[in-house]
N, C-alpha and C positions, 0 to 999 in steps of 0.2 A: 448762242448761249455763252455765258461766261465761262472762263476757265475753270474760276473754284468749284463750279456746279458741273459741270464735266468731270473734273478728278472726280469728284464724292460720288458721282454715276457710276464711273471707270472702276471705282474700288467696290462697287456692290457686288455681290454673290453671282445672285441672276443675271446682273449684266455680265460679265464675267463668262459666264454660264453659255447664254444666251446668244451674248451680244448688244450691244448699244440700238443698234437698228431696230432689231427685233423688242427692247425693252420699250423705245418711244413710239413706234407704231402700236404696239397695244394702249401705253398710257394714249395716246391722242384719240385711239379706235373709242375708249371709253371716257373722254373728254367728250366726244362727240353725242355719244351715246345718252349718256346724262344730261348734255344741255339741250338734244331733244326731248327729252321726258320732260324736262321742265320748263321748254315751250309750250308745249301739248297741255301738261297741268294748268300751266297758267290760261290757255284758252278755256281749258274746262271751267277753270277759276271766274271767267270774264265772263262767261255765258249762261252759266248757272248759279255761280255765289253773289251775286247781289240782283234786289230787285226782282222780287216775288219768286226767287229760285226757280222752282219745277213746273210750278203754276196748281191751280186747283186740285188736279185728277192724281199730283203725287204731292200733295199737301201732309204734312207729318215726316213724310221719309228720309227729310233731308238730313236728318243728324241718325240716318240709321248705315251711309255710307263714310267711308275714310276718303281722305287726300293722300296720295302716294307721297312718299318724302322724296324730300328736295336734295 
Protein backbone atom coordinates (compact mmCIF):
# COMPACT_ATOMS: atom_id res chain seq x y z
CA UNK A 1 0.00 0.00 0.00
CA UNK A 2 1.02 3.52 -0.34
CA UNK A 3 1.93 5.60 2.17
CA UNK A 4 -0.84 8.49 1.91
CA UNK A 5 -3.33 5.52 2.18
CA UNK A 6 -1.72 4.20 5.16
CA UNK A 7 -1.73 7.48 7.09
CA UNK A 8 -5.66 8.17 6.15
CA UNK A 9 -6.14 4.27 7.64
CA UNK A 10 -3.79 5.17 10.59
CA UNK A 11 -5.76 8.35 11.35
CA UNK A 12 -9.23 6.39 11.31
CA UNK A 13 -11.26 5.82 14.67
CA UNK A 14 -11.73 2.10 14.18
CA UNK A 15 -8.38 1.69 13.05
CA UNK A 16 -7.23 3.38 15.98
CA UNK A 17 -9.58 1.46 17.92
CA UNK A 18 -9.07 -1.83 16.54
CA UNK A 19 -6.08 -1.91 14.91
CA UNK A 20 -4.82 -1.88 11.31
CA UNK A 21 -4.75 -5.70 11.05
CA UNK A 22 -7.96 -6.24 12.46
CA UNK A 23 -9.47 -3.21 10.17
CA UNK A 24 -8.07 -5.00 6.62
CA UNK A 25 -8.83 -8.61 7.64
CA UNK A 26 -12.56 -7.68 7.89
CA UNK A 27 -12.56 -5.26 4.81
CA UNK A 28 -10.73 -8.33 2.71
CA UNK A 29 -13.20 -11.07 4.71
CA UNK A 30 -15.97 -9.03 2.97
CA UNK A 31 -14.07 -8.40 -0.42
CA UNK A 32 -14.35 -11.90 -0.54
CA UNK A 33 -17.61 -12.48 0.56
CA UNK A 34 -19.16 -10.27 -2.17
CA UNK A 35 -17.15 -11.34 -5.06
CA UNK A 36 -18.51 -14.76 -4.30
CA UNK A 37 -22.15 -13.66 -4.33
CA UNK A 38 -21.55 -12.31 -7.54
CA UNK A 39 -19.90 -15.31 -9.02
CA UNK A 40 -22.84 -17.39 -7.87
CA UNK A 41 -25.35 -14.52 -9.38
CA UNK A 42 -23.71 -14.47 -12.30
CA UNK A 43 -23.94 -18.45 -12.82
CA UNK A 44 -27.70 -18.17 -11.76
CA UNK A 45 -27.62 -15.21 -14.38
CA UNK A 46 -26.08 -17.75 -17.18
CA UNK A 47 -28.28 -20.62 -16.58
CA UNK A 48 -31.44 -19.16 -16.19
CA UNK A 49 -31.50 -15.54 -17.80
CA UNK A 50 -31.42 -16.29 -21.29
CA UNK A 51 -32.88 -18.70 -23.69
CA UNK A 52 -36.13 -20.10 -22.67
CA UNK A 53 -35.42 -19.32 -18.79
CA UNK A 54 -37.14 -21.99 -16.61
CA UNK A 55 -38.62 -23.92 -19.46
CA UNK A 56 -42.34 -24.67 -19.80
CA UNK A 57 -43.48 -26.15 -16.27
CA UNK A 58 -42.27 -22.42 -14.73
CA UNK A 59 -43.44 -20.47 -17.78
CA UNK A 60 -44.85 -16.87 -16.38
CA UNK A 61 -42.82 -16.94 -12.98
CA UNK A 62 -39.79 -15.56 -14.16
CA UNK A 63 -40.43 -11.85 -13.55
CA UNK A 64 -42.07 -12.95 -10.09
CA UNK A 65 -38.42 -13.56 -8.72
CA UNK A 66 -35.49 -10.63 -7.84
CA UNK A 67 -31.63 -10.76 -8.69
CA UNK A 68 -29.71 -10.10 -5.32
CA UNK A 69 -27.59 -6.89 -5.80
CA UNK A 70 -24.35 -6.59 -6.91
Amino acid sequence: MDEALLRRLDADEEVRKRGRSAVLRRAAAEYLRRSRSRRIAEAYRRAYGTKGGLGDEFAGWEREGSWPES
